[in-house]
N, C-alpha and C positions, 0 to 999 in steps of 0.2 A: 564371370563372363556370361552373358546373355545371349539367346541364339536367338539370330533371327527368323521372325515370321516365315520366310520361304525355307528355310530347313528345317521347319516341321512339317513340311508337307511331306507325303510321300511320292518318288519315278513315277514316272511312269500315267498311267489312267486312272489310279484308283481313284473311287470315290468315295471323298472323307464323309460325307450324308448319312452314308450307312456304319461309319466307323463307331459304332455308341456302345455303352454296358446298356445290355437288354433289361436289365436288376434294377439298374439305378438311375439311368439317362447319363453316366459322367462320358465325355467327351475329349479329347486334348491330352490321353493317358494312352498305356500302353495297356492293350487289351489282349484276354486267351480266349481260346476256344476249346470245347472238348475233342480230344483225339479223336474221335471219329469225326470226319470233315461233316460240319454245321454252323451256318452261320451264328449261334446262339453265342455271343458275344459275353464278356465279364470282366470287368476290371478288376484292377488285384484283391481289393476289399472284398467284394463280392466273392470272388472265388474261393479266396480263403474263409470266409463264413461258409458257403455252398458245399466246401470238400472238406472242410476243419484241418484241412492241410497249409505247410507253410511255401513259401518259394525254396526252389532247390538248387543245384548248382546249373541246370542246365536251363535253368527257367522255366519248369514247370510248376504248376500251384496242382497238386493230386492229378486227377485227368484229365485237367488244364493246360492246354500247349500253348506259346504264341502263337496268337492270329497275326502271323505278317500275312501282308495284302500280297493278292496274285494280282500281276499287271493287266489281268487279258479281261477281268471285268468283275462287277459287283457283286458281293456275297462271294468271292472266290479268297481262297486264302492256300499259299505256300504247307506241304507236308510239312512236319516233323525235323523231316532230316532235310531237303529239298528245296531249303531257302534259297531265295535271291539275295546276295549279297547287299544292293543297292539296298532294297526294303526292309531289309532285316538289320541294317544299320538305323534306315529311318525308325524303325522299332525301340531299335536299342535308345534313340534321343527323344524319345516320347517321356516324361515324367512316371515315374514308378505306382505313382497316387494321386487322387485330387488331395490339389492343397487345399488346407482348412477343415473344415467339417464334412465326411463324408454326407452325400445327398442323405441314403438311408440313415443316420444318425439323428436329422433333423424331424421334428415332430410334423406331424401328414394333422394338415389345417381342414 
């Protein structure tokens, strides 16, 4: 079953522009941030290279939290524990990976 386009967007104001891995440019994935609130963005491959750590039960990759988006504006992101239900759903339906070849895997031309 396929999701539609508009349920991957996420509530509210956020803006997907700034949604990126800093590391790699992947886009349309479920992205972390380090626990001290910074927008320094990383997709899972990323982070698990960056902290040699794996994902855990609670979703974090080492000092990698989810970045769920904060509604109130850009570069804002949801604490730890302080999520928003709506957005931390939309999190949850974001793909865990880029599919196919990670950006970084590919040879730099």
């Amino acid at each position: 079953m396929s999701k539609e386009k508009d349920d991957l967007k996420p509530p509210g104001g956020f803006h997907e522009h700034v949604y990126i891995c800093l590391a790699c440019a992947a886009r349309g994935v479920r992205l972390w941030r380090p626990i001290n609130p910074s927008p320094d963005l990383r997709c899972h491959d990323c982070a698990e290279k960056e902290t040699a750590k794996s994902l855990d039960r609670f979703h974090c990759i080492g000092e990698y939290v989810p970045a769920v988006p904060h509604d109130t504006g850009v570069n804002r992101f949801y604490s730890f524990i302080g999520k928003s239900k709506p957005f931390f759903n939309w999190w949850l339906s974001l793909p865990l990976r880029v599919e196919g070849d990670h950006p970084l895997d590919e040879p730099f031309v």
